[in-house]
C-alpha positions as CSV (number, residue, x, y, z in Angstrom):
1,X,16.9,-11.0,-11.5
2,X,13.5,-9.8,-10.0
3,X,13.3,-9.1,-6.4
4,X,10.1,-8.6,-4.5
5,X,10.4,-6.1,-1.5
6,X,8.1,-5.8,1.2
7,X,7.2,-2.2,2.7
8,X,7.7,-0.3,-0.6
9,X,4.5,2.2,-0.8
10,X,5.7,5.3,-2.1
11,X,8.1,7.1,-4.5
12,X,11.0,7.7,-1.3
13,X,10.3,3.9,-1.0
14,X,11.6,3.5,-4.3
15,X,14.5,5.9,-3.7
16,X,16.0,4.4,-0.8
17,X,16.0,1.1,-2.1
18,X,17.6,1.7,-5.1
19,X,20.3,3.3,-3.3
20,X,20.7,0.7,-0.9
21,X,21.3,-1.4,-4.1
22,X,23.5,1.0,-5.5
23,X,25.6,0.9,-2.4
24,X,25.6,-2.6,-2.6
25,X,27.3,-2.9,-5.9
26,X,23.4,-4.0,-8.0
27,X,22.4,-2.3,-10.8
28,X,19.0,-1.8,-10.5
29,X,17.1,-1.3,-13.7
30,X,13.7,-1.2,-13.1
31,X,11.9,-0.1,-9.9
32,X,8.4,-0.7,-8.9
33,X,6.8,-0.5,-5.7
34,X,7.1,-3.9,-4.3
35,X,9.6,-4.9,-7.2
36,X,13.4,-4.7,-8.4
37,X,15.1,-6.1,-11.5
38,X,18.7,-5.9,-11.0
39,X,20.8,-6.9,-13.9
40,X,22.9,-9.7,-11.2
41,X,21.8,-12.5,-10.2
42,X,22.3,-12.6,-6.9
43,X,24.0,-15.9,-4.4
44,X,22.1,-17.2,-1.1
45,X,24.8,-15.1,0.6
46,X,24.1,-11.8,-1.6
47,X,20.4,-11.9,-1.2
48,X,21.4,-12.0,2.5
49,X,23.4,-9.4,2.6
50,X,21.1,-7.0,0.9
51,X,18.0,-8.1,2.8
52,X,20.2,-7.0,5.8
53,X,20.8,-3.8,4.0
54,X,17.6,-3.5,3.2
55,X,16.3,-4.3,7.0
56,X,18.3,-1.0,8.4
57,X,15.5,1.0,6.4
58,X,12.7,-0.8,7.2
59,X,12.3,-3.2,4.1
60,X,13.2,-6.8,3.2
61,X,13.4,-9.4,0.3
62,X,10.2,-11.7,-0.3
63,X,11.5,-15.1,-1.2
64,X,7.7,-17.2,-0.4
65,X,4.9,-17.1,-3.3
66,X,2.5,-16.4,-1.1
67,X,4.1,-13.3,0.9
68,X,5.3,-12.1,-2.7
69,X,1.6,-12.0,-3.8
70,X,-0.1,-10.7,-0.4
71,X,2.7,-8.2,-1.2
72,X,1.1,-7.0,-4.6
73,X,-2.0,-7.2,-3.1
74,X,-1.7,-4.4,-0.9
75,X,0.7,-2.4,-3.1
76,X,-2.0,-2.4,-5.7
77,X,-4.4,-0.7,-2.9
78,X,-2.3,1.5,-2.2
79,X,-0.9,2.5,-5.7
80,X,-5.3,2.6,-6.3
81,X,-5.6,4.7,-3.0
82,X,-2.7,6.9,-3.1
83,X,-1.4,7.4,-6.0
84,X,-4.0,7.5,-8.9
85,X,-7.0,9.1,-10.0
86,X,-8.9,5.8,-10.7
87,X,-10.3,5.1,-7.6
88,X,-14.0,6.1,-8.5
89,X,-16.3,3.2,-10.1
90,X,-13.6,0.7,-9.5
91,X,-14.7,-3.0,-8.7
92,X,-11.9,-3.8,-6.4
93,X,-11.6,-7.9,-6.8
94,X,-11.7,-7.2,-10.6
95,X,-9.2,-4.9,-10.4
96,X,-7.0,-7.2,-8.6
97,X,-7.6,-10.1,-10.2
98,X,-6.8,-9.0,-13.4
99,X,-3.8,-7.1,-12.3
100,X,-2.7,-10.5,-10.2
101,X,-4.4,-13.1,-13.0
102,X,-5.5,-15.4,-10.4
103,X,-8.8,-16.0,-9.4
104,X,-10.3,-13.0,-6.4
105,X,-11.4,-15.9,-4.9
106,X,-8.4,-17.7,-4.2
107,X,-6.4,-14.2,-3.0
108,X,-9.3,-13.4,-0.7
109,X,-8.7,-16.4,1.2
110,X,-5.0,-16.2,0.9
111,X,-4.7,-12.8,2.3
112,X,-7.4,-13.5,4.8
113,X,-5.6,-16.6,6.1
114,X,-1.9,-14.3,6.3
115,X,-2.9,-11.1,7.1
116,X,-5.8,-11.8,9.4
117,X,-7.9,-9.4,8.1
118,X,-10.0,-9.0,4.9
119,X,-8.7,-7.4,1.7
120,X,-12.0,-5.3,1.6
121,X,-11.0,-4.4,5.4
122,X,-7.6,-3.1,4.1
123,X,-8.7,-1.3,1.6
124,X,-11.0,0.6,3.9
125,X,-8.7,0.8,5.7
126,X,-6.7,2.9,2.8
127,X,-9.3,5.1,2.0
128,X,-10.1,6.2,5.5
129,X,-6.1,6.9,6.0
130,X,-6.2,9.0,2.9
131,X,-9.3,11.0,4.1
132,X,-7.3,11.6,6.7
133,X,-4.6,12.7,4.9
134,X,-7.1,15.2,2.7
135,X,-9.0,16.3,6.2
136,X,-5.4,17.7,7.4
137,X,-4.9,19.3,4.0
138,X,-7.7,21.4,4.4
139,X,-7.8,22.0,0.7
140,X,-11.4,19.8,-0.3
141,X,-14.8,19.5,1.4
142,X,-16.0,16.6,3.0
143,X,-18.0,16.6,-0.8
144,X,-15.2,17.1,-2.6
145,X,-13.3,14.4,-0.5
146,X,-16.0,11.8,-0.9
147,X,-16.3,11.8,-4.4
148,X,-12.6,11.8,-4.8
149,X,-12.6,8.7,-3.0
150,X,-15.4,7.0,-4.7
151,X,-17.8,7.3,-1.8
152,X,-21.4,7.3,-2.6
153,X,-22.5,9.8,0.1
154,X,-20.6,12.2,2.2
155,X,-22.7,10.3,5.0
156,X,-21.5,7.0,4.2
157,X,-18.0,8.4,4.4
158,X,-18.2,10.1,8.0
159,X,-20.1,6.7,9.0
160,X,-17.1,4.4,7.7
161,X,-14.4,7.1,9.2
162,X,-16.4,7.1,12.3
163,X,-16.5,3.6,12.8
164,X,-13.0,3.1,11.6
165,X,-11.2,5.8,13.8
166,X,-13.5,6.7,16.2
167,X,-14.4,10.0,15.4
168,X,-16.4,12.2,12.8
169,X,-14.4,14.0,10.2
170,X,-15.2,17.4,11.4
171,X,-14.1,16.6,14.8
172,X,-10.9,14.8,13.3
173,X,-10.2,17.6,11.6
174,X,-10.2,19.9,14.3
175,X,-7.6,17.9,16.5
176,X,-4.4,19.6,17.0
177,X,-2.9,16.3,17.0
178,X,-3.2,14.0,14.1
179,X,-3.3,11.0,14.5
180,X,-2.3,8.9,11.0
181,X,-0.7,6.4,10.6
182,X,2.2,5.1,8.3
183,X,1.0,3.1,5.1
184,X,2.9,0.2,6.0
185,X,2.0,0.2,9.0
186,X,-1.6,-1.3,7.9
């Protein structure tokens, strides 16, 4: 049975949902983020219980098409974002579209109308939280950072992160107190 499960965005995502299924008695056998195939197939009552499960961690079970596909629409920016090197020359609604197979169109307006916000928004959105995270690294230039990301100019990245946070990336880098903010939490 395939379960989709919102708030998965990184590999400890992963981890603590599988063993909140473990605990639960499922055998999980395949684990992506925003998806689980358990060998069960679970009751009303089950699915319940495990959402609840799931709840104490900060997750829950999908059970609407629509959530389940604004779902994959954000784990596939973040997956882009944050966990792969394929971010640079990617056309983002051909990217999700073919990894969806819908029609851009149609999941624009979808996630628009749900999330209230634009998927181009979120996926700025992304890429200025993972400047952020690089900035507080210290290990890459602004250069370095911008081409990483895909940017075309390191000025059109400190225009975007300025307009986005509110401050340059020089000056956000020398706050003492970061300020970033949890993946899901976008």
């Amino acid at each position: 049975m395939k379960l989709y499960i919102r708030n998965m965005v990184c590999s400890r995502c992963k981890m603590s949902v599988e063993k909140t299924l473990l605990e639960s008695g499922l055998h999980p056998h395949n684990i992506e983020l925003g998806e689980v195939e358990v060998e069960e197939e679970l009751s009303k009552e089950q699915q319940k219980e495990l959402n609840d499960a799931l709840r104490k961690n900060g997750f829950e079970i999908i059970d609407s098409k629509k959530s389940q596909t604004i779902e994959k629409i954000k784990n596939l920016i973040v997956t882009l974002i944050h966990h792969s090197d394929e971010t640079p020359g990617v056309n983002l609604s051909e990217y999700i579209s073919s990894n969806i197979h819908q029609d851009y169109h149609y999941l624009s307006n979808l996630f628009s109308e749900v999330e209230g916000t634009t998927i181009e928004k979120y996926y700025i959105h992304q890429r200025i939280e993972k400047v952020k995270e690089l900035l507080v690294y210290d290990e890459l230039s602004l250069s370095q950072i911008a081409d990483q990301l895909g940017y075309s100019s390191v000025a059109y990245l400190s225009n975007q992160f300025k307009k986005i946070t509110g401050f340059t990336p020089s000056y956000y880098k020398s706050l003492k107190e970061h300020k970033r903010r949890n993946i899901e939490e976008l």
